[in-house]
ROKEMI-800210 format. One record per residue (C-alpha): x, y, z. Coordinates in steps of 0.25 Angstrom, whole numbers, plus 2048, in hexadecimal, padded with zeros to 3 digits. Layout:
# ROKEMI-800210
X;Y;Z
X;Y;Z
...
# end
This chain:
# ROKEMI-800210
X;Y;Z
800;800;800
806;80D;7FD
807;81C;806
7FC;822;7FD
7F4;816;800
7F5;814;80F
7F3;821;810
7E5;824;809
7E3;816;813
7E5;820;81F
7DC;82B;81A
7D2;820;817
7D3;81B;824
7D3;82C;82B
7C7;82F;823
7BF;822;828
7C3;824;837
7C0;833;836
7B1;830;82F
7B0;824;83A
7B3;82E;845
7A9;838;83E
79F;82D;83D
7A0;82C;84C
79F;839;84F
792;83C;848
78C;82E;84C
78E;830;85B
78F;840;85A
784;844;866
78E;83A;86F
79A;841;86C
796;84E;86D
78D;849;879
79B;845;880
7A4;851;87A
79A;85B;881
79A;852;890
7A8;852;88E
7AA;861;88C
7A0;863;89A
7A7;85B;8A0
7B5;862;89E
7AC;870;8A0
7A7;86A;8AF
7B5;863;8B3
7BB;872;8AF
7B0;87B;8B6
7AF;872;8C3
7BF;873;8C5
7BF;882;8C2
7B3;883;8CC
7BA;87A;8D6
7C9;883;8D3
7BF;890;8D6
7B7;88B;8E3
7C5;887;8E8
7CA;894;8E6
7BF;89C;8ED
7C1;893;8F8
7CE;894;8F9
7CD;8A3;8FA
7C1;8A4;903
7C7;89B;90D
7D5;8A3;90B
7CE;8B0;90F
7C8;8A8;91B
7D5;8A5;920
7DA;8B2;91D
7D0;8B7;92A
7D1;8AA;932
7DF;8AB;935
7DF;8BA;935
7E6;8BF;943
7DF;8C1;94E
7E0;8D1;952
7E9;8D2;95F
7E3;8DB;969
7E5;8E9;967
7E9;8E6;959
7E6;8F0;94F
7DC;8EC;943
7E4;8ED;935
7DC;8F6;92C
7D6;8ED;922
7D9;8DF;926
7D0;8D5;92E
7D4;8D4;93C
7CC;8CD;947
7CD;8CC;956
7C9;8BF;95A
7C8;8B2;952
7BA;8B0;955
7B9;8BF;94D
7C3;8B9;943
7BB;8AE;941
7AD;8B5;940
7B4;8BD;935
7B7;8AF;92C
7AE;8A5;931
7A4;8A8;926
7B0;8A5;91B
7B0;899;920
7A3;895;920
7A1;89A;913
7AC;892;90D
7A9;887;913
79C;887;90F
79F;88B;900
7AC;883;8FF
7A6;874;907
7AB;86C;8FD
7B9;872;8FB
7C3;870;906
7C4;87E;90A
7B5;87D;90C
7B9;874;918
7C4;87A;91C
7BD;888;91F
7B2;87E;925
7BC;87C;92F
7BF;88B;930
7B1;88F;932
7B2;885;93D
7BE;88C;945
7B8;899;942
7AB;896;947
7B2;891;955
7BA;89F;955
7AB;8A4;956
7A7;89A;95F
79D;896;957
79E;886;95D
792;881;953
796;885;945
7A4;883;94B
7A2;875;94D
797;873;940
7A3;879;937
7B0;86F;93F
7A5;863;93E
7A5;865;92E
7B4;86A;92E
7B6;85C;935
7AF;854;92B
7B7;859;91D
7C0;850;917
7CD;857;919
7D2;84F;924
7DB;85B;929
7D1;864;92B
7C5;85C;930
7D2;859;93A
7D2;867;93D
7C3;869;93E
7C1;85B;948
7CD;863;951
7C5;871;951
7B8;869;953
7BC;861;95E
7C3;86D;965
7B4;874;963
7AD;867;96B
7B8;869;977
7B3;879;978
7A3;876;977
7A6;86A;980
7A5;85E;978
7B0;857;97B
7AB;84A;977
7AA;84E;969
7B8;855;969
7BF;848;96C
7B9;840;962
7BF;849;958
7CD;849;95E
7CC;83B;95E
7C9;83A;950
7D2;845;94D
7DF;83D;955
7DA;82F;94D
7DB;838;93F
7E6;842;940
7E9;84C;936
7F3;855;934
7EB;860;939
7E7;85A;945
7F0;850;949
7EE;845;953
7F4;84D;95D
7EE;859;95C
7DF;851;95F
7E8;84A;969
7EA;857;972
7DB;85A;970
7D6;850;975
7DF;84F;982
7DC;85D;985
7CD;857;986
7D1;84A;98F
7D9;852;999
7CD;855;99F
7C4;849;99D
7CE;83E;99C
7DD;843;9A0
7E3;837;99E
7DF;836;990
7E3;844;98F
7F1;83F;993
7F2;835;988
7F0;83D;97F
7F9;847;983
801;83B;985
801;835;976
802;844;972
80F;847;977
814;839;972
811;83A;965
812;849;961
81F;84E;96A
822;859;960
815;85F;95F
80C;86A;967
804;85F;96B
80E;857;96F
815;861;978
806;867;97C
802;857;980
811;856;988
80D;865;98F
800;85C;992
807;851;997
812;858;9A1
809;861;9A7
805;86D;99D
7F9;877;9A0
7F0;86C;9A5
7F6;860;9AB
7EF;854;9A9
7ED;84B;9B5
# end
């Protein structure tokens, strides 16, 4: 077979696959155009849901930020003079009046993102600088249930540390327990350890002093460990 041969073979063979491929197209042509147009929604929902998500992250971002900015604003010394223009507040319970909405707010707007939760911890705090126990306890109990471990940690601590003040003792140390059987790193075992103690030197002292005990053993370097050793030789109150 010779060149010019084979290669009016291979326009013959072009031509039937290209009028094949035609064929198709008209036969199934409601199908593929069907199937182009959910494909081109598809791409247009994947890229409107992430630049929603990128957005909503960002204006959390910036809202909890400007929270922040007030919550650990300092505390106006006595006799200080108020700088002209800028936020200052005298007490923590006025500081937190002033940013205790913010929080709510994002936490409400933002309860599926994690700096929902994180401000639902916030709110929490700032409620207790208002002594404000119920919402205080309502905002720690959701705080405690997120599923960022660190902060639900945090929340259990507060929480518990809430129950010791309205006298629900009972309820404070099941959540030390729980929190020395599931340390994190920012509660660590020993941090609930020291709680809890503080609770037992009254109702069980030698309880107290095992723990204080176990403290000391395992965390020598620590403020705990030198707080539980204080404890232990006798510090600002003795244990019999």
């Amino acid at each position: 077979m010779d060149t010019q041969t084979r290669h009016a073979l291979k326009q013959d063979r072009f031509v039937e696959a290209t009028a094949s491929g035609l064929g198709w197209l008209q036969l199934h042509r409601t199908n593929a155009i069907r199937l182009a147009t959910a494909i081109v929604i598809i791409v247009a929902l994947i890229v409107a849901g992430a630049i929603f998500y990128n957005t909503r992250s960002n204006n959390a971002e910036i809202a909890f930020g400007k929270a922040m900015d007030i919550y650990t604003t300092p505390l106006r010394q006595p006799g200080q003079p108020v700088a002209p223009g800028e936020p200052s507040y005298g007490t923590s319970a006025e500081r937190a009046k002033a940013v205790n909405p913010q929080f709510v707010d994002i936490a409400s707007r933002y309860r599926w993102w994690k700096i929902g939760a994180n401000a639902q911890y916030f709110a929490g705090l700032t409620y207790l600088d208002m002594s404000q126990t119920a919402p205080a306890e309502a905002a720690l109990q959701k705080a405690a249930g997120s599923h960022d471990s660190a902060l639900a940690a945090l929340a259990k601590m507060a929480l518990a540390g809430l129950y010791r003040q309205t006298e629900r003792n009972g309820q404070a140390i099941d959540l030390y327990q729980q929190l020395i059987k599931n340390p994190t790193n920012t509660v660590p075992a020993s941090a609930a350890k020291l709680q809890l103690a503080q609770i037992y030197e009254t109702t069980n002292p030698a309880q107290a002093k095992k723990l204080y005990a176990e403290i000391k053993d395992q965390d020598k370097t620590t403020a705990a460990g030198q707080i539980a050793a204080q404890k232990l030789s006798g510090g600002k109150q003795p244990l019999q």
